[in-house]
GUDREN-154522 format. One record per residue: y, z, x of N, C-alpha, C in turn; chain. Coordinates in Angstrom, 3 decimals. Layout:
REM GUDREN-154522
n_c2:n_c3:n_c1:ca_c2:ca_c3:ca_c1:c_c2:c_c3:c_c1:finu
Y:Z:X:Y:Z:X:Y:Z:X:A;
...
This chain:
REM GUDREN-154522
n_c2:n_c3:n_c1:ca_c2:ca_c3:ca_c1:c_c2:c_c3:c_c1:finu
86.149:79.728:106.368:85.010:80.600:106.201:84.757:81.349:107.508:A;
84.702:82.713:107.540:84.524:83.540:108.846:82.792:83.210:109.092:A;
82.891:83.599:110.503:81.678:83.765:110.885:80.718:84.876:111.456:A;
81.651:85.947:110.688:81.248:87.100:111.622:80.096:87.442:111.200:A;
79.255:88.579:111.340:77.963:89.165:110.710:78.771:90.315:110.012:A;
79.988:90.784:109.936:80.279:91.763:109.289:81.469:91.558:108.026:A;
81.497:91.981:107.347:82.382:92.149:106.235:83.877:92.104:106.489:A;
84.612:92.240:105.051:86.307:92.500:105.781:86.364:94.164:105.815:A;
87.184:94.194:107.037:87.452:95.721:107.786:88.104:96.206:106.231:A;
87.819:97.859:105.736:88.810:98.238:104.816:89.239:99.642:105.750:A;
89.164:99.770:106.926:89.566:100.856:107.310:89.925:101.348:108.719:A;
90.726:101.539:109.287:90.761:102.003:110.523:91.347:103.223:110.650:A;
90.649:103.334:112.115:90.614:105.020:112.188:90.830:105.198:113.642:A;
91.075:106.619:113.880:91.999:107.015:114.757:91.623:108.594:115.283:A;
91.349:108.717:116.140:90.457:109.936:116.954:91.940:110.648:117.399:A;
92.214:112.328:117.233:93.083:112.995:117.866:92.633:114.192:118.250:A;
93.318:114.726:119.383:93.200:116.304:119.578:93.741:117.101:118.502:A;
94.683:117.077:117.854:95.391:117.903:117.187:95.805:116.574:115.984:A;
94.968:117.359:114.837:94.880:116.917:113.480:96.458:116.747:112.741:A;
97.050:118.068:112.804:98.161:118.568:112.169:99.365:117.572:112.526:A;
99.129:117.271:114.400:100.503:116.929:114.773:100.515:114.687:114.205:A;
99.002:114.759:114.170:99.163:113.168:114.275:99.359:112.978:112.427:A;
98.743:113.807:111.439:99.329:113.688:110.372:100.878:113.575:109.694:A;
101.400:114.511:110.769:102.868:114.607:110.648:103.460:113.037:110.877:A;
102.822:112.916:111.908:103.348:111.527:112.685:103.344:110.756:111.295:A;
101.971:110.235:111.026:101.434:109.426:110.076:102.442:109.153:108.809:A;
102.300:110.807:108.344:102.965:111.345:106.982:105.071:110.653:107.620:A;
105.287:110.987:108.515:106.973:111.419:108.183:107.609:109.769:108.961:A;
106.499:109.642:109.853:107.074:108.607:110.750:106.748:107.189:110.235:A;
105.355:107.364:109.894:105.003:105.415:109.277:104.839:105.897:108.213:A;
105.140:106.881:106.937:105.550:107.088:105.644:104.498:106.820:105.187:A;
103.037:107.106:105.766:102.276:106.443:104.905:101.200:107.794:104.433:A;
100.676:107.765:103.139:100.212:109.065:102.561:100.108:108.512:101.110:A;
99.551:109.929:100.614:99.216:111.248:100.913:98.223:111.103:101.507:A;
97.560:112.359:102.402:96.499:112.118:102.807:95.756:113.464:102.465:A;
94.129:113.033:102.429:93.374:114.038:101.802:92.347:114.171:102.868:A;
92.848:115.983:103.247:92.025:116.440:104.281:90.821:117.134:103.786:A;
89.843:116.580:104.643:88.789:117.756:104.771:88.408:118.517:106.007:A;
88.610:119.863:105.893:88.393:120.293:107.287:86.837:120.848:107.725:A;
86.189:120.527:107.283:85.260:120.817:107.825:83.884:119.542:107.276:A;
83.578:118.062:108.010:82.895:117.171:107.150:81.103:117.630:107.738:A;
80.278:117.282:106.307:79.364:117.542:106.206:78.191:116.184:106.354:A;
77.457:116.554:107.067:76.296:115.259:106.668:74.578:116.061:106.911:A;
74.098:115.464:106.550:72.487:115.310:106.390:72.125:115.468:107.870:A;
72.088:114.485:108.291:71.605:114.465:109.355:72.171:113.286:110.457:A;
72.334:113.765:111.994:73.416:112.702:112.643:72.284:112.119:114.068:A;
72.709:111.238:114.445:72.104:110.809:115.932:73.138:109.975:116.663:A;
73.600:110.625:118.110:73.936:110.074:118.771:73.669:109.703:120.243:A;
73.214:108.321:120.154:73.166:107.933:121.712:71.393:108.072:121.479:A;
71.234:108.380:120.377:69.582:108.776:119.635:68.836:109.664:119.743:A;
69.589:110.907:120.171:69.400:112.166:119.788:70.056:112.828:119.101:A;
69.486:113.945:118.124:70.214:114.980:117.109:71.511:115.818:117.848:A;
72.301:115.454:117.032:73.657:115.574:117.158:74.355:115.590:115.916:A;
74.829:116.912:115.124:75.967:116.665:113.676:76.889:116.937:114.546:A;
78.253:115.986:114.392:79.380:115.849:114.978:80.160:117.093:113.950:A;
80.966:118.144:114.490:81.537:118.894:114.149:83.465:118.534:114.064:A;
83.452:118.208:112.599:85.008:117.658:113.204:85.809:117.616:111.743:A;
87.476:117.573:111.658:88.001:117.364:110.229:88.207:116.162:110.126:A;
88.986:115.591:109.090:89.199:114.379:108.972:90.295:113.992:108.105:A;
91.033:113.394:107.807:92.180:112.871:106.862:92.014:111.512:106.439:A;
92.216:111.221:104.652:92.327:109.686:104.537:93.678:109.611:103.828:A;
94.129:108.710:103.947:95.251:107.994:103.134:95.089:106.363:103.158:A;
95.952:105.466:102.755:96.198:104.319:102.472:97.078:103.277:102.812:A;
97.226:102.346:103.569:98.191:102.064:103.613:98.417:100.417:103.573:A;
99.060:100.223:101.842:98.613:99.022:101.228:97.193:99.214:101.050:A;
96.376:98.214:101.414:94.690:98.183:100.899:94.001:98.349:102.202:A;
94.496:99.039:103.101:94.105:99.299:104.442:93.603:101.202:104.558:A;
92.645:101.554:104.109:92.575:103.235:104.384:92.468:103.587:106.016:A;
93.307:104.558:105.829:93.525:105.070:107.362:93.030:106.366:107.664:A;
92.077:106.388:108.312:90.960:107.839:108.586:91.599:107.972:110.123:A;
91.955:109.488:110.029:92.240:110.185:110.952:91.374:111.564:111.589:A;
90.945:111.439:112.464:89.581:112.210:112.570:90.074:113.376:114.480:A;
89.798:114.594:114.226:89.499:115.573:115.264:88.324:116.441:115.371:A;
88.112:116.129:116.244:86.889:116.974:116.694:86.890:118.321:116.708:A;
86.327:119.543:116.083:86.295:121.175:115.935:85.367:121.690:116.650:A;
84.278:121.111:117.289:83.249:121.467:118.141:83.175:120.837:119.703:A;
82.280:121.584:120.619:81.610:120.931:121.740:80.669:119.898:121.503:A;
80.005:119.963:120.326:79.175:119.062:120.181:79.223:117.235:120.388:A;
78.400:117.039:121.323:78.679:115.859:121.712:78.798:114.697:120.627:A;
79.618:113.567:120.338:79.578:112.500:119.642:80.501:111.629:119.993:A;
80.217:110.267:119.348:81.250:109.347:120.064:82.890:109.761:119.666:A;
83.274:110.928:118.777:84.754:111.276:118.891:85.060:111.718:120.141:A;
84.186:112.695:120.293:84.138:113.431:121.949:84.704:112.851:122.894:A;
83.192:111.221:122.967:83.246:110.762:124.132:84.728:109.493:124.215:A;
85.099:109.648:123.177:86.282:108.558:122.869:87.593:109.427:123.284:A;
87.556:110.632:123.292:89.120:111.431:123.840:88.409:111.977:125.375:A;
87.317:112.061:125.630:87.061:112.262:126.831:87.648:111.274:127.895:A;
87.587:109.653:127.098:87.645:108.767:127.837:89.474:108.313:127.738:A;
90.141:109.005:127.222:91.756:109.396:127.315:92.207:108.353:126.344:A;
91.920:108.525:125.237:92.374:107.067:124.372:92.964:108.821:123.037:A;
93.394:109.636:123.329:93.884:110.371:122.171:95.191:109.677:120.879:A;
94.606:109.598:120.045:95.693:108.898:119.162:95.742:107.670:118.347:A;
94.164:106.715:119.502:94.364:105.566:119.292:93.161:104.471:118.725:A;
92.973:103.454:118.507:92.234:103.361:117.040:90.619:103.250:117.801:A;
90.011:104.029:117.498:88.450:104.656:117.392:87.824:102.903:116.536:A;
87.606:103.085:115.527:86.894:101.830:114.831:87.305:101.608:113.858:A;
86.928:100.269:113.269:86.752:99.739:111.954:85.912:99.720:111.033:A;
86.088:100.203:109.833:84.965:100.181:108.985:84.726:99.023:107.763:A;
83.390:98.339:107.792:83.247:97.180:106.880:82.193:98.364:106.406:A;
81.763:97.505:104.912:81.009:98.093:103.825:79.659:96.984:103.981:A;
78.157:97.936:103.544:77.603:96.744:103.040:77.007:97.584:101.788:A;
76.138:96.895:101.280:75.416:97.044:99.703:73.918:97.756:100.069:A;
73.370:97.112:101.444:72.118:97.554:101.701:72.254:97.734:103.263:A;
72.218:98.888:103.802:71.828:99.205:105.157:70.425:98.409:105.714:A;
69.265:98.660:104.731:68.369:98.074:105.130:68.495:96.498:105.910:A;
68.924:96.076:104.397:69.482:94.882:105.252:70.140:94.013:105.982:A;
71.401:94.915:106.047:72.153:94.663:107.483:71.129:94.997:108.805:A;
70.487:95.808:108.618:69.968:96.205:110.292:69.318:95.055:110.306:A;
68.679:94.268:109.570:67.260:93.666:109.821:68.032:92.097:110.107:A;
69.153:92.041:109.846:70.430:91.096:110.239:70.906:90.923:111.123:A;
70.975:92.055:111.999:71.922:92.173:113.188:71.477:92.060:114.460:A;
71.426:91.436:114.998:72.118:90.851:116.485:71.909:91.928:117.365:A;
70.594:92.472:117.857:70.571:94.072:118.806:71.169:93.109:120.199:A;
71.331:91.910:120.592:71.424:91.626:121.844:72.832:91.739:121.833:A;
73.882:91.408:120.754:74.981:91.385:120.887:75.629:92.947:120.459:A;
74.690:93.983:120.059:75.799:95.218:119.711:74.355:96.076:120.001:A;
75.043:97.344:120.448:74.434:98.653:120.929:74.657:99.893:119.811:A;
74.166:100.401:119.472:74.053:101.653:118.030:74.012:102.889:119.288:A;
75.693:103.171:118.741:75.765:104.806:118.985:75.879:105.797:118.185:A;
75.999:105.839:117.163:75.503:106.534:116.391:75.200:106.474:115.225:A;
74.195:107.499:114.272:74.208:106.758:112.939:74.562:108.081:112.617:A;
75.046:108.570:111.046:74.975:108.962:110.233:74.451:108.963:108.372:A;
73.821:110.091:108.260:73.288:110.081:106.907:74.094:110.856:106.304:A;
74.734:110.245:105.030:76.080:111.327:103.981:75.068:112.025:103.427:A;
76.104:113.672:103.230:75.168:114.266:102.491:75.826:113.678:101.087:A;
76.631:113.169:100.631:76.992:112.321:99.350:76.104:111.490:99.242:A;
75.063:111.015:100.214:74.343:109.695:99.935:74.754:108.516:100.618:A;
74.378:107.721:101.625:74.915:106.396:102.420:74.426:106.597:103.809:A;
74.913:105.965:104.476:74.632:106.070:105.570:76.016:105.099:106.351:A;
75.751:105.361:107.668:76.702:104.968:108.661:76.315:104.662:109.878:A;
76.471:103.582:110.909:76.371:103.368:111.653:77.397:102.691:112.385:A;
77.630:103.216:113.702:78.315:102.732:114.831:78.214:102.362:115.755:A;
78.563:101.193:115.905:78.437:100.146:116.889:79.385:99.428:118.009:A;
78.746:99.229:118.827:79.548:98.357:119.977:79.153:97.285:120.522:A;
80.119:96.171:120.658:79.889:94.678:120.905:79.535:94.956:122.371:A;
78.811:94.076:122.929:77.989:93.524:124.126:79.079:93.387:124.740:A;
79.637:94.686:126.189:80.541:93.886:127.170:82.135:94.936:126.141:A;
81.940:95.380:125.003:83.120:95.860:124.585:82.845:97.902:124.631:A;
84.199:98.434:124.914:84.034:99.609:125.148:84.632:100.456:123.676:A;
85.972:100.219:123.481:86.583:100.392:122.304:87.303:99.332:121.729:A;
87.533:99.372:120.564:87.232:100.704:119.669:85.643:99.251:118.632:A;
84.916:100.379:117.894:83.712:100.759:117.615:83.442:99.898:116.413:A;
82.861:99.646:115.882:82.699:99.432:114.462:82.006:99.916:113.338:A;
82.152:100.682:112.500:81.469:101.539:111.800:80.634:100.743:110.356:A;
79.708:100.869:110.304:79.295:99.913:109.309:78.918:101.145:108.365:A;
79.407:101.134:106.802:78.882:101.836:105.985:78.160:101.618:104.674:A;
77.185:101.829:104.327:76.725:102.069:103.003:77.054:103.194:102.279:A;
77.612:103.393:101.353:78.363:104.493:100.360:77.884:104.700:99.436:A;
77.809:105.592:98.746:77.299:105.952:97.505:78.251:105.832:96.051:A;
78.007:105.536:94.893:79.328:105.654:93.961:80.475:106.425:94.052:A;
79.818:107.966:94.170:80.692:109.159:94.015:82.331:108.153:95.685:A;
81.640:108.093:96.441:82.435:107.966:97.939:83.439:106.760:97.468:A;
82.986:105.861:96.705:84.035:104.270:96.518:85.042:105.175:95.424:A;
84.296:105.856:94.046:85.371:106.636:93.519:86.654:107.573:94.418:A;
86.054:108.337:95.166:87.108:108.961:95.888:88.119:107.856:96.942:A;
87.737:106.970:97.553:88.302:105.843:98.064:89.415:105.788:97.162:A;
88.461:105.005:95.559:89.991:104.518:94.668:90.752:105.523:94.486:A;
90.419:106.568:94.270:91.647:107.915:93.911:92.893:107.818:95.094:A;
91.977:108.298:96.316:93.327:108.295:97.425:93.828:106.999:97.508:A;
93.525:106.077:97.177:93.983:104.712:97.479:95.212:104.830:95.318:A;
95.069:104.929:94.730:95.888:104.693:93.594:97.446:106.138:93.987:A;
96.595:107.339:94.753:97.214:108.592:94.935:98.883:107.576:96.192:A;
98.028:106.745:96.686:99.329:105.731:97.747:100.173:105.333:97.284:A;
99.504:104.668:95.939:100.510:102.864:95.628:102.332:104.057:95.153:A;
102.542:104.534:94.733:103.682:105.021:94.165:103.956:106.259:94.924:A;
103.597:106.492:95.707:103.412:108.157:96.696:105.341:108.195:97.052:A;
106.070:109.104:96.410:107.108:109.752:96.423:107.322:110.680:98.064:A;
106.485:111.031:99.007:106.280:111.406:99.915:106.345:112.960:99.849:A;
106.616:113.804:98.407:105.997:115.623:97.958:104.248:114.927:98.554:A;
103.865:116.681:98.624:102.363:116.912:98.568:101.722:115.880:99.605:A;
102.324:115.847:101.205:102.030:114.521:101.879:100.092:114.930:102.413:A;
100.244:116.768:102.396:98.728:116.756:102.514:97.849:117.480:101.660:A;
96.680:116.845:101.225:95.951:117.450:100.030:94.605:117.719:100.499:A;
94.080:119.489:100.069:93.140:119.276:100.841:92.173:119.090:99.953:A;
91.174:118.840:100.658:90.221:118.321:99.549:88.696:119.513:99.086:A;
């Protein structure tokens, strides 16, 4: 029986300068795909470091096995922890993990502020929310805790069924 306060990871992710070249990588080199880009992601409303901040950036998912792999570049100056994560020379390399919960509410009212620091949250404009976190004493990589909305677990299963048999045509789809 684990003891963590968080869920099992379904996702890791990966901060780059250049979207195109690390997909290639992804797509031709670890064969793993398709992946479904969005280039331009949208939210409600963002805070980082706990001031207003929407992180301006694209993003890619694919699958690999029951592991989704989010690949994320930054399109703006706007400050956020992608920023401050290639500022700090880690281009390429894994940003955070994402566990799921059922109720945001009640994860926060759960968690441990002495042992983890909130850098940023996000509100989907799909509905959910997101928050990112860092362990006491840890720098990278992050942990993203999400609440999702139906529509978001549906698109999950799509790119995740779009994997299991993926022929390696159509390695990017945009979304």
């Amino acid at each position: 029986m684990s003891s963590t306060v968080f869920g099992p990871v379904i996702q890791h992710a990966f901060v780059v300068h250049d979207l195109d070249a690390a997909l290639k990588y992804w797509t031709q080199v670890m064969g793993v795909g398709p992946f479904y880009r969005i280039d331009t992601a949208v939210y409600r409303e963002a805070l980082y470091r706990n001031k207003p901040s929407l992180p301006q950036y694209s993003l890619a998912l694919a699958y690999w096995g029951d592991t989704q792999i989010e690949v994320i570049a930054p399109t703006g100056d706007t400050p956020s922890i992608y920023q401050e994560f290639l500022d700090d020379g880690h281009d390429g390399l894994l940003h955070h993990m994402c566990v799921t919960v059922d109720s945001m509410a009640e994860f926060r009212s759960s968690l441990d502020h002495k042992n983890f620091e909130t850098l940023a949250e996000i509100a989907l404009q799909s509905g959910g929310h997101l928050l990112y976190l860092r362990g006491t004493g840890q720098r990278w990589p992050l942990i993203e805790v999400g609440e999702f909305a139906p529509a978001l677990y549906e698109f999950f299963d799509m790119v995740k069924l779009a994997s299991e048999d993926w022929d390696g045509k159509d390695p990017i789809r945009i979304v």
